[in-house]
C-alpha positions as CSV (number, residue, x, y, z in Angstrom):
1,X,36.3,44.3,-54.6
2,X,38.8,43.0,-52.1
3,X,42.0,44.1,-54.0
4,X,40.2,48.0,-54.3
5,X,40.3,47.5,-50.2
6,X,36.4,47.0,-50.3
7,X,35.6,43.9,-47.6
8,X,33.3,41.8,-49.8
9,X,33.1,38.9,-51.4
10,X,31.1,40.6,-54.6
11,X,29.1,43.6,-55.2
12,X,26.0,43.1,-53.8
13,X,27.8,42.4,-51.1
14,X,29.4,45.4,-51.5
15,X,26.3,47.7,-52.1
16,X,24.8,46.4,-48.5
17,X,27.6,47.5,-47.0
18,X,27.7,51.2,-49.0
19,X,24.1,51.6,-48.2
20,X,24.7,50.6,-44.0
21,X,27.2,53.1,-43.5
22,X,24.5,56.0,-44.7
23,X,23.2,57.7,-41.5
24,X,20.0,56.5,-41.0
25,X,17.4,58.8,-41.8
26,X,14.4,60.0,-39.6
27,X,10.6,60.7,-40.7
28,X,9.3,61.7,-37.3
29,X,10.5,65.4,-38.2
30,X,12.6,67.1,-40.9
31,X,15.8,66.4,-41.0
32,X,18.6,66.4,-43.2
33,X,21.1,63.3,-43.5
34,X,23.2,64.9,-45.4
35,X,25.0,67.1,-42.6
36,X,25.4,64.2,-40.2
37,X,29.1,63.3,-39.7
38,X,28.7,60.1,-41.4
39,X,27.1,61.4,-44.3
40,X,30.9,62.5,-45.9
41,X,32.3,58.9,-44.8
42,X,29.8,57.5,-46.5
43,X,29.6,59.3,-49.5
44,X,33.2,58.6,-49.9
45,X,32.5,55.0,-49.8
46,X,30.6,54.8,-52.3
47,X,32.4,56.8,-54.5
48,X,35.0,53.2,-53.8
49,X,32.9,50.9,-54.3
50,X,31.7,52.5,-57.5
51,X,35.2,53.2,-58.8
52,X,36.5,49.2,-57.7
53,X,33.3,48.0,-59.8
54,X,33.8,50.2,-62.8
55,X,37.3,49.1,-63.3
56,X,36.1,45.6,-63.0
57,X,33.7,46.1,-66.1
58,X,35.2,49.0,-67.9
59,X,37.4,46.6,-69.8
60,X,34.4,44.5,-71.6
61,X,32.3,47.8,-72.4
62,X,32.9,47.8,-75.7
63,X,32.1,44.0,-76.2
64,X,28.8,44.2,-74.0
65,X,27.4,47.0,-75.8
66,X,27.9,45.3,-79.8
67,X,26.6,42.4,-78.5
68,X,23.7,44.4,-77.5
69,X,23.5,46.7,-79.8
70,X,20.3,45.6,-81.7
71,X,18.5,44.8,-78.7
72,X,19.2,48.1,-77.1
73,X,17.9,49.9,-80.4
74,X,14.5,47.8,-80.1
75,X,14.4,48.6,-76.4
76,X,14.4,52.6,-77.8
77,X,12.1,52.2,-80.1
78,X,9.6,50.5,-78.4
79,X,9.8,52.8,-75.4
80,X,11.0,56.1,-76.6
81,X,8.1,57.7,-75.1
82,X,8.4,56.3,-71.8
83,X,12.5,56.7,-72.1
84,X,11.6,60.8,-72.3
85,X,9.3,60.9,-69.6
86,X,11.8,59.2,-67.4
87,X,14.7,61.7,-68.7
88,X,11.8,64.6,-68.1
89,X,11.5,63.3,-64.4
90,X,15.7,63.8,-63.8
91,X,15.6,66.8,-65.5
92,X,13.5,67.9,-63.2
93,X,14.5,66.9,-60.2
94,X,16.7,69.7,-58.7
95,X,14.2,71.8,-59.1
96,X,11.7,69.5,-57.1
97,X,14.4,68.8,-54.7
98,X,14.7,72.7,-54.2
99,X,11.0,73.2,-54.1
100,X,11.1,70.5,-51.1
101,X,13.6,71.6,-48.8
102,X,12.1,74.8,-48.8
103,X,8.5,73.8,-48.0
104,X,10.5,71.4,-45.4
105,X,12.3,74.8,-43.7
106,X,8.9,76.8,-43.9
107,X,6.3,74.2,-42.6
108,X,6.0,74.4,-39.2
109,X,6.7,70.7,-36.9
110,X,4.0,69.2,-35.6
């Protein structure tokens, strides 16, 4: 981490400090974090931190995954109906997302 110019002794370190520098977000009333000022900064960040931690791994990729290979293909087939359902939930979430903010906009604060 320290020679991609992230401060931290490991990632988990590093994924503390990623999440601190997101705007903290309110639930007294709607808001929307993502057009703070420190939204982009941190965003950014991440985007660092991520990129420092996939060159770290990206070279044993190939090795991890045949050494997992028939473990993984268990893992499917045990759970391939709960691996849809969770592929089913991302599908659908920009369209729950969008459904969200605009019940957000249109309900009235109390």
């Amino acid at each position: 981490m320290k020679s991609a110019g992230v401060d931290a002794g490991d990632l988990s370190e590093a994924y503390l400090k990623v999440e601190q520098m997101f705007p903290l977000v309110s639930f007294e009333r709607p808001s929307d974090p993502t057009a703070l000022p420190e939204w982009a900064d941190a965003v950014a960040f991440e985007k660092k931190v991520a990129a420092a931690d996939w060159a770290c791994r990206e070279p044993r990729l190939d090795k991890i995954v045949s050494a997992a290979t028939d473990d993984l293909q268990k893992f499917t087939t045990t759970n391939t109906a709960r691996i849809t359902r969770v592929a089913d939930g991302w599908k659908a979430m920009p369209s729950l997302a969008q459904t969200l903010r605009t019940t957000v906009k249109t309900t009235p604060a109390k």
